[in-house]
C-alpha positions as CSV (number, residue, x, y, z in Angstrom):
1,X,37.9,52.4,29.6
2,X,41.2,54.0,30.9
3,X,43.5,51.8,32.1
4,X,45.5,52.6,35.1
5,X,48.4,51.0,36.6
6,X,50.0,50.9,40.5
7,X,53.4,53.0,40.3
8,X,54.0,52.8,44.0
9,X,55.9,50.9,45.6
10,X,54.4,47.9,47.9
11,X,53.9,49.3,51.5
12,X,56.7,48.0,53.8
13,X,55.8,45.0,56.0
14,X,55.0,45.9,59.6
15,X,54.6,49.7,59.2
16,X,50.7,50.4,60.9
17,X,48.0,51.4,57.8
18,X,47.6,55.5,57.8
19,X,44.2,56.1,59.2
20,X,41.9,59.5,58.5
21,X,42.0,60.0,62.3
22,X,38.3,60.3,62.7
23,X,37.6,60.5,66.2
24,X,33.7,59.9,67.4
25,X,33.4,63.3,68.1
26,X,34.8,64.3,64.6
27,X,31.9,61.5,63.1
28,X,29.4,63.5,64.7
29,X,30.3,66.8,64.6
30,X,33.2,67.6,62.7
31,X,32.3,70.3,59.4
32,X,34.1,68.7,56.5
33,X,35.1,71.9,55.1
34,X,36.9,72.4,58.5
35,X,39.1,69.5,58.9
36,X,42.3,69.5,59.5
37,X,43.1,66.1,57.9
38,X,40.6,65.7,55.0
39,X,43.0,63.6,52.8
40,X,40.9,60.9,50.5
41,X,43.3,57.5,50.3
42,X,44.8,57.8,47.2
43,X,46.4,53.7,46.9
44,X,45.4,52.0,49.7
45,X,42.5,52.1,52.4
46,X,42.4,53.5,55.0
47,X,42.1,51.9,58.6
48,X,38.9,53.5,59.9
49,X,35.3,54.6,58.0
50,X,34.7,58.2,57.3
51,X,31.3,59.8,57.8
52,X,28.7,59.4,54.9
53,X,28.2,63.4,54.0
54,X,32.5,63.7,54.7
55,X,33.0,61.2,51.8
56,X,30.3,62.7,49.8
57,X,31.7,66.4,50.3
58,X,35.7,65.4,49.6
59,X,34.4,63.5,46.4
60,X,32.2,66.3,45.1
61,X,35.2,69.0,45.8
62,X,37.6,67.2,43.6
63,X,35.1,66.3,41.0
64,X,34.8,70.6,40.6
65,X,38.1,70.0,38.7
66,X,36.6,68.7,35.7
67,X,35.1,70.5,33.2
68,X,31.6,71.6,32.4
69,X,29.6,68.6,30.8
70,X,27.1,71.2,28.9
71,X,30.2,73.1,28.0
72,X,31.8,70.2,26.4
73,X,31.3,70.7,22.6
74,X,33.4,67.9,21.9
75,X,31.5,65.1,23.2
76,X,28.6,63.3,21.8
77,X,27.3,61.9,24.4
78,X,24.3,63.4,26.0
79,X,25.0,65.8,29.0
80,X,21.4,66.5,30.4
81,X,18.4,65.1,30.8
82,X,14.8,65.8,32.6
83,X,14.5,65.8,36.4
84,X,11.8,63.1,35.9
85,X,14.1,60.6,33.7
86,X,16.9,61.3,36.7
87,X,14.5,60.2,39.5
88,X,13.3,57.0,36.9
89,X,17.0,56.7,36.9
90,X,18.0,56.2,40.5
91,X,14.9,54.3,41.2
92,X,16.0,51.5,39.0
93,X,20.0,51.6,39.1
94,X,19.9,48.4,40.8
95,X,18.2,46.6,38.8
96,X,20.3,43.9,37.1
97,X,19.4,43.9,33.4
98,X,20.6,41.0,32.7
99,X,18.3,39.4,34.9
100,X,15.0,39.4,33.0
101,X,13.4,36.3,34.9
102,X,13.9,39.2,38.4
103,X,12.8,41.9,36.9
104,X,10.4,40.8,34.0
105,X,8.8,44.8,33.4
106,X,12.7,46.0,33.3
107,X,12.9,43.3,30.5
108,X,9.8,44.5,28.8
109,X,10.5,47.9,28.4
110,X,13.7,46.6,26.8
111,X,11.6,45.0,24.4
112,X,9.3,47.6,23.5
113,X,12.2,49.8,22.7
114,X,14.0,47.4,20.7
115,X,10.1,46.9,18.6
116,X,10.2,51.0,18.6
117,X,13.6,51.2,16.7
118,X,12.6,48.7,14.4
119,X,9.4,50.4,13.3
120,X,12.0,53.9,12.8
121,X,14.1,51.8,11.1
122,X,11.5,50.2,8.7
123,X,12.5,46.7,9.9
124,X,9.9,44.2,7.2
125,X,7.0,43.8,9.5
126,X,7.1,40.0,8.3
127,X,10.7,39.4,9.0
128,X,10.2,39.7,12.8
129,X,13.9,41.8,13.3
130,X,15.5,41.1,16.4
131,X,18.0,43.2,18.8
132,X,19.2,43.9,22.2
133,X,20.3,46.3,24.6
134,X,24.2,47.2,25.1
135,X,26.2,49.4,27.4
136,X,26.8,51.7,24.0
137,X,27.5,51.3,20.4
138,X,30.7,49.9,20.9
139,X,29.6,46.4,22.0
140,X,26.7,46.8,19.5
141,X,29.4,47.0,16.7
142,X,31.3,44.4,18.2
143,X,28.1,42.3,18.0
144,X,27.5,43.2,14.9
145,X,30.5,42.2,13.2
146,X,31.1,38.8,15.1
147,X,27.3,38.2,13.5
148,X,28.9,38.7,10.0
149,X,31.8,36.7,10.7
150,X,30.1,34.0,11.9
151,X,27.6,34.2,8.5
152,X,30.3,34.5,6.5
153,X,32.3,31.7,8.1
154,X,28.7,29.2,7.4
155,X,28.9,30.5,4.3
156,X,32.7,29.9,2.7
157,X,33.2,26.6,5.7
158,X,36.7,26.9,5.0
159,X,38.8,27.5,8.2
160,X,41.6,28.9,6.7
161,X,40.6,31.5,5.2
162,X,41.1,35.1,6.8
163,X,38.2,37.8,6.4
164,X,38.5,40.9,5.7
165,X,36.1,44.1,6.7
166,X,35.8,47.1,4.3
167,X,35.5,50.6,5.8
168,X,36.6,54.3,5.9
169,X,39.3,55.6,7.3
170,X,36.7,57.7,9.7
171,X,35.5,54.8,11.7
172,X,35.3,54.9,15.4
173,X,37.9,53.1,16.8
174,X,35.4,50.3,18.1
175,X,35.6,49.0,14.4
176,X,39.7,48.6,14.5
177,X,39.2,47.3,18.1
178,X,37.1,44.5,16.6
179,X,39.0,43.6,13.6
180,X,42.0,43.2,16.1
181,X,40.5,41.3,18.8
182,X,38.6,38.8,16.2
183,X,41.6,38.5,13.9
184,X,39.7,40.2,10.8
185,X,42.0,42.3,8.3
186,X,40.7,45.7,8.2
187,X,40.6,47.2,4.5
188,X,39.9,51.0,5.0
189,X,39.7,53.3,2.5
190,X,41.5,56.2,3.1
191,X,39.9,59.8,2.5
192,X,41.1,61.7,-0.6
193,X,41.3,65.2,-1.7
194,X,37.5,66.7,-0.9
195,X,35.7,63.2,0.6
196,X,36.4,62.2,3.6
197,X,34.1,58.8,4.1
198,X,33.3,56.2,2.3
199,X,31.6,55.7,-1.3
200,X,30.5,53.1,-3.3
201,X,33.3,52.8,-5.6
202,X,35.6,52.6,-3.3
203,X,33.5,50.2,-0.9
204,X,32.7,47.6,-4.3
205,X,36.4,47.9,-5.0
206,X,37.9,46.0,-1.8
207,X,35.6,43.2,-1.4
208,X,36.1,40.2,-2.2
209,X,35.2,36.3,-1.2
210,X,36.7,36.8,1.9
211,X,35.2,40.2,3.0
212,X,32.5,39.5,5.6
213,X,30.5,43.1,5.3
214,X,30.6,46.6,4.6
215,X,30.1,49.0,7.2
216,X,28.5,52.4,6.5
217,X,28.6,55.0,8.9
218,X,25.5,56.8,9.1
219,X,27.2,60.4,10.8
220,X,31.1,60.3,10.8
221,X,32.6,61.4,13.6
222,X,35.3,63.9,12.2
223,X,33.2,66.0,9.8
224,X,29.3,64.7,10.8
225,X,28.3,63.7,7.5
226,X,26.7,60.6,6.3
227,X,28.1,58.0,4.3
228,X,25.9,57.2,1.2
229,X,24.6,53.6,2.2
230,X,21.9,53.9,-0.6
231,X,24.6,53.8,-3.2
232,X,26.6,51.3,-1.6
233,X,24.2,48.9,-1.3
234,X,23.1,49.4,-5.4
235,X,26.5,48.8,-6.2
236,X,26.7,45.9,-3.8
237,X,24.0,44.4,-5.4
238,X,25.0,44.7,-9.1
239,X,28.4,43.4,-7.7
240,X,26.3,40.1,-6.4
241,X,24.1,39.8,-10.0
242,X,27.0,40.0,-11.9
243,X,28.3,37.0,-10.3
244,X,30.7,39.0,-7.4
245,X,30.8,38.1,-4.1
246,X,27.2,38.5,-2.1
247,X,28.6,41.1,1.2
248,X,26.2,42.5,3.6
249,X,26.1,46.1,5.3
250,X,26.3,46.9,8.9
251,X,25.1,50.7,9.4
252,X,26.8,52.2,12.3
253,X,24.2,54.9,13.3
254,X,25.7,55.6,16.5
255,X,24.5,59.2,15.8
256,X,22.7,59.5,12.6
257,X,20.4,56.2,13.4
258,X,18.7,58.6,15.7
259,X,18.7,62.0,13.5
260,X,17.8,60.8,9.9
261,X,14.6,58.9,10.8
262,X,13.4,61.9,12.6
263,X,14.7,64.9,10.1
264,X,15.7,62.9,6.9
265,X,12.5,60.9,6.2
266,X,13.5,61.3,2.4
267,X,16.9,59.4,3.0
268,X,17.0,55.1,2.2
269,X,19.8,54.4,4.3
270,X,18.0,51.4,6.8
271,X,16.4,47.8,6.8
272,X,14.4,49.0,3.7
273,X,17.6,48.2,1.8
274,X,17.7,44.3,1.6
275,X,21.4,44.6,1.6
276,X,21.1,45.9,5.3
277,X,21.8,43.1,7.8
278,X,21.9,45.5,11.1
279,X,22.4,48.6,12.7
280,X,23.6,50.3,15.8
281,X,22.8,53.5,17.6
282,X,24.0,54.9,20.9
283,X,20.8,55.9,23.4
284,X,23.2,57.5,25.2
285,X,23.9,60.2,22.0
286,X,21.4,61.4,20.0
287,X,19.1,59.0,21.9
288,X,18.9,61.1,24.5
289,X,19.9,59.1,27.2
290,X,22.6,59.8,29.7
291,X,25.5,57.1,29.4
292,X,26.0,54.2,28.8
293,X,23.5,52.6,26.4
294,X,23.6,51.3,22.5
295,X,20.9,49.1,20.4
296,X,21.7,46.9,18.2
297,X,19.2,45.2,15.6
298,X,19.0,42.4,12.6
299,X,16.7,42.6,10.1
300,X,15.5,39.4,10.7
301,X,16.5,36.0,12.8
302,X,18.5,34.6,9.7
303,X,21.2,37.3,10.7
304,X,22.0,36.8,13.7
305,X,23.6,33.4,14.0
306,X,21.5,30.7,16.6
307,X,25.1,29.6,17.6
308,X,26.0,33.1,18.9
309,X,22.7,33.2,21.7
310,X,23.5,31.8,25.5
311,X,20.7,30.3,27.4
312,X,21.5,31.0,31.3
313,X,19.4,29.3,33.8
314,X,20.8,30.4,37.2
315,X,19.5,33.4,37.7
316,X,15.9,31.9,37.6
317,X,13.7,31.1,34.4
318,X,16.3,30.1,31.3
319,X,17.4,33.4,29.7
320,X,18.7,33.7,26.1
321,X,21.5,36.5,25.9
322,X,23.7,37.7,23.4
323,X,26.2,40.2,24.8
324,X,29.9,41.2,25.6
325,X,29.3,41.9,28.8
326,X,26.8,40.2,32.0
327,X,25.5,42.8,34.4
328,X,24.3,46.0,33.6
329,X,21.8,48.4,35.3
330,X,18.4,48.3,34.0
331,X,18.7,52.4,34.6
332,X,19.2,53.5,31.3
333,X,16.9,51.0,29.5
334,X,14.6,52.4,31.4
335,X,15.6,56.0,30.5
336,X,15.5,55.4,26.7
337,X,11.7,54.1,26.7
338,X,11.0,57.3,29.0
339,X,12.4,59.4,26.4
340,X,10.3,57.6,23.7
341,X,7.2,57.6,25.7
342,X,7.5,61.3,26.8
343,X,8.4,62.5,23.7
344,X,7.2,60.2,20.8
345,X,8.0,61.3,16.8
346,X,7.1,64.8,17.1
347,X,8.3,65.7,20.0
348,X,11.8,63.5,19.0
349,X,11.9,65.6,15.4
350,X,11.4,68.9,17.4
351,X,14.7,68.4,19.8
352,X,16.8,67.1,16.9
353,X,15.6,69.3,14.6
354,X,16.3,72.5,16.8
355,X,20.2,70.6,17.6
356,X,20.6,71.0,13.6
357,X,19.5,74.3,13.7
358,X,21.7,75.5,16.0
359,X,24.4,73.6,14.4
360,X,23.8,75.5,10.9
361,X,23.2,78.8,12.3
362,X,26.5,78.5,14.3
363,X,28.1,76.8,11.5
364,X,27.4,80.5,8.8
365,X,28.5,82.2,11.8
366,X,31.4,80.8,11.9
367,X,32.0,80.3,8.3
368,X,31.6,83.9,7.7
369,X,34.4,84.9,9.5
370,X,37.7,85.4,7.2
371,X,40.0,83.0,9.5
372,X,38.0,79.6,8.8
373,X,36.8,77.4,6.6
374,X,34.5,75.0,6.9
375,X,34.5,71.8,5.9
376,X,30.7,70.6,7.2
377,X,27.6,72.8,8.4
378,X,26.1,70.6,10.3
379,X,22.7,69.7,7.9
380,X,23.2,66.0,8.8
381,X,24.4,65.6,12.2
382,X,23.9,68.4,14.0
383,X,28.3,68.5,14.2
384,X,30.4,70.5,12.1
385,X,34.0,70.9,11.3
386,X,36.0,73.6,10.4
387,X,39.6,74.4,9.9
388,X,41.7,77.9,9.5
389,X,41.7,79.7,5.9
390,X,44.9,80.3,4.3
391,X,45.4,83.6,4.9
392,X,46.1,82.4,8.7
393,X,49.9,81.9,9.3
394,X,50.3,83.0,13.1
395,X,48.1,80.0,14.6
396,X,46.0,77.0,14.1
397,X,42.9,74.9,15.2
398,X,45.3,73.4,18.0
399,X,46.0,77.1,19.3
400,X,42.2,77.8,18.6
401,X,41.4,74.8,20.8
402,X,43.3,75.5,24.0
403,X,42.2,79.8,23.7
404,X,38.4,78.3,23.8
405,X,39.4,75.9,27.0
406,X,40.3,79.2,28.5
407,X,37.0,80.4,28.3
408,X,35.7,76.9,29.5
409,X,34.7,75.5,26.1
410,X,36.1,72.0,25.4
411,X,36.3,72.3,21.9
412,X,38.9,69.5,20.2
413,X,41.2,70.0,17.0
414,X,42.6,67.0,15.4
415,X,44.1,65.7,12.0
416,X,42.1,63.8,10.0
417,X,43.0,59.8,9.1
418,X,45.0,58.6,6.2
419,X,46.0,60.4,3.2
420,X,44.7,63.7,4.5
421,X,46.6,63.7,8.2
422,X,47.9,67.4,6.0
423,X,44.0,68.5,7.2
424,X,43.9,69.5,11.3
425,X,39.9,71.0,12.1
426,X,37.9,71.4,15.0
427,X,34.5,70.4,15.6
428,X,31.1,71.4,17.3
429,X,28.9,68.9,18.2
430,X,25.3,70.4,19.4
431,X,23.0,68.4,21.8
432,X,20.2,68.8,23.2
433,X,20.8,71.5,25.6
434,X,23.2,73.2,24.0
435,X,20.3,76.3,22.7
436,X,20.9,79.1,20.9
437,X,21.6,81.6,23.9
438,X,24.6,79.3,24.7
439,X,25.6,79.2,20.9
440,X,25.3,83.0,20.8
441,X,27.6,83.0,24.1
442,X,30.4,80.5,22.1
443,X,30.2,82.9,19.0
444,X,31.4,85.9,21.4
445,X,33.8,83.9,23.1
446,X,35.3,82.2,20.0
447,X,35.8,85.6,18.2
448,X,37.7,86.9,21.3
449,X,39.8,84.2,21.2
450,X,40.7,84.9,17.3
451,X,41.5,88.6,18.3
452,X,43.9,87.2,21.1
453,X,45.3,85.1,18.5
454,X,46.0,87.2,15.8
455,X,47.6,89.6,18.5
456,X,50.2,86.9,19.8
457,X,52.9,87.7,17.6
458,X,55.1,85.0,19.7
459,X,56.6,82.2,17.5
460,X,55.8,79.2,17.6
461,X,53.7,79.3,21.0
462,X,50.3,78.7,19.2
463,X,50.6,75.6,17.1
464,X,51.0,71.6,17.7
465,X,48.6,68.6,18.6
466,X,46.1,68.4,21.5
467,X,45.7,65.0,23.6
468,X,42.5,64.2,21.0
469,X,41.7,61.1,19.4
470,X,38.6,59.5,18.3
């Protein structure tokens, strides 16, 4: 959420409130491209009400200025959907999803998705895992983590005693976000020369008594490749038997939870590990769901703390909830099980799997040309990275960037985390939607902007950062 703060000064006292200066007539019959004084308030309200389609039109005109969502390689987060899920969509926006005991079906379908993702996830049909809802994977790894904290905290009983959280350097910012706001010390492990997440060396290595869990991310966001959780959790394990501390793994599949169970049925990376307490995925990414949904699950009741569930009796009925957050729309819950219902595994494995293939394709395309390098090819997530070869002096991935947004591509170039901030890339993330005719489109685009490039013989004018930051 951006923040935003009030520079202007406080109105003076006694001057009259600016007003649109609609007149009835203007109401009724006034064309709102035709105006003469179709101003939206900017910091305060206005006096009078403006007609309905006036609003709507002003809104929609300054809303033109942003870019094009299925343009917008950069972003994750999923940018169409079918006509049917929109209309499923507006007729349930205002349904509170919080409020299970008003809208019991709403509540249900909530259910049947969480049952759904535990049955992909190869939750023990015994263990009777448990999960919920969220507004995305954010709050789901917040959850998450206050869940190992609050095990660990049973565990050790000693109040004095800070713990600690062991990651890589490529997390989303969610995880630093929680160590902060619940006073855990972070241990990442920075990338070095040629791996860029996690392993299990390096995970075994910082934990200790104190650590609460590891977290494995299933699909980094800077190069889209998965973190090995199979080997972490061996190693975990022979850390526990040989009488080492016994630490837990949160998977955060905000991306990959919903790819590998579809197109890497070979990969052990879930709730068939013991070691796996929980894991997260974002509906609203490779989920398929327009924003803002997340899931998060437990393998079983054991972890997720009693303590941690509120029982609220005032909306009607008494309602256990375990959230950040209160009221929600029920609109995107609802999405989610229309997407699972309409397409089911196959139909799941075909869009993901033709995401990954235009990610690969596009990623030889691109890897074939003499100025890049790439440093993924998108065979896990469908995302890839690549940076400029060394033969390339005149510009960089920054320069690349801003020649693409010319062309209306939102493509972002960034430095990677600690101990390899020397490495600056840019990334494609393909989405449903994003097909082959439009990749074929980028690919002639992208090698225009490389000729334009390696024309500008200016110094100095194509190089340094974008605003980008995961």
């Amino acid at each position: 959420m951006a923040l935003h703060s009030r520079s202007d000064p406080a109105p003076t006292a006694g001057l009259p409130r600016p007003g649109l200066g609609w007149s009835n007539a203007m109401v009724t019959e006034a064309n709102p491209a035709l105006g003469e004084r179709l101003e939206p308030p900017k910091e305060r309200l206005a006096d009078e009400p403006v007609p309905a389609d006036v609003a709507y039109q002003l809104i929609k005109d300054e809303l033109l200025l942003d870019g094009s969502a299925r343009l917008n390689l950069a972003t994750f987060v999923t940018t169409w959907m079918e006509p049917q899920a929109d209309r499923l969509m507006a007729d349930s926006v205002d349904k509170n999803m919080i409020d299970k005991d008003e809208y019991p079906q709403t509540a249900e379908l909530e259910r049947r998705c969480v049952a759904i993702l535990a049955d992909l996830w190869h939750a023990p049909p015994a263990a009777a895992a448990t999960g919920c809802s969220t507004t995305g994977s954010s709050e789901a790894c917040m959850l998450a983590g206050m869940a190992l904290q609050r095990r660990w905290a049973k565990r050790v009983g000693d109040r004095n005693r800070r713990p600690n959280l062991v990651m890589g350097s490529n997390v989303q910012v969610c995880w630093e976000k929680f160590c902060r706001y619940w006073d855990v010390e972070p241990r990442f492990v920075p990338m070095e020369g040629e791996r860029f997440h996690l392993d299990a060396e390096q995970a075994v290595a910082r934990c200790d008594e104190n650590t609460i869990g590891v977290v494995a991310i299933l699909g980094s966001t800077f190069d889209g490749s998965y973190e090995p959780v199979q080997q972490i959790a061996a190693a975990l394990d022979e850390l526990a038997g040989n009488g080492g501390p016994d630490v837990p793994i949160h998977v955060d599949g905000a991306s990959g939870a919903m790819i590998a169970p579809f197109l890497d049925q070979h990969l052990v990376w879930d709730f068939r590990l013991p070691r796996v307490a929980s894991i997260n995925t974002s509906g609203h990414k490779y989920g398929l769901v327009y924003p803002g949904v997340g899931w998060v699950l437990w393998r079983d009741a054991e972890a997720l703390p009693e303590e941690l569930i509120f029982n609220v009796n005032y909306l009607g009925g008494n309602m256990p909830t375990f959230a950040l957050n209160f009221s929600r729309p029920g609109s995107e819950v609802v999405a989610q099980y229309y997407n699972f219902f309409r397409l089911g595994f196959n139909g799941y494995q075909q869009v993901q799997q033709a995401a990954r293939d235009v990610a690969t394709h596009l990623a030889d395309q691109i890897g074939g040309m003499p100025e890049f390098r790439l440093i993924s090819r998108g065979d896990q997530l469908p995302v890839f990275a690549f940076t400029t070869s060394d033969g390339v002096t005149g510009w960089d991935v920054f320069a690349l960037s801003r020649a693409l947004r010319e062309r209306g591509w939102q493509v972002p170039a960034y430095s990677f985390p600690a101990d390899r901030q020397d490495l600056s890339v840019c990334r494609i993330v393909c989405r449903n939607g994003f097909s082959h005719d439009l990749a074929t489109s980028f690919s002639i685009d992208l090698v225009s902007a490389v000729q334009q490039l390696n024309a500008d013989t200016r110094p100095g004018t194509a190089s340094g950062p974008s605003g980008f930051r995961h």
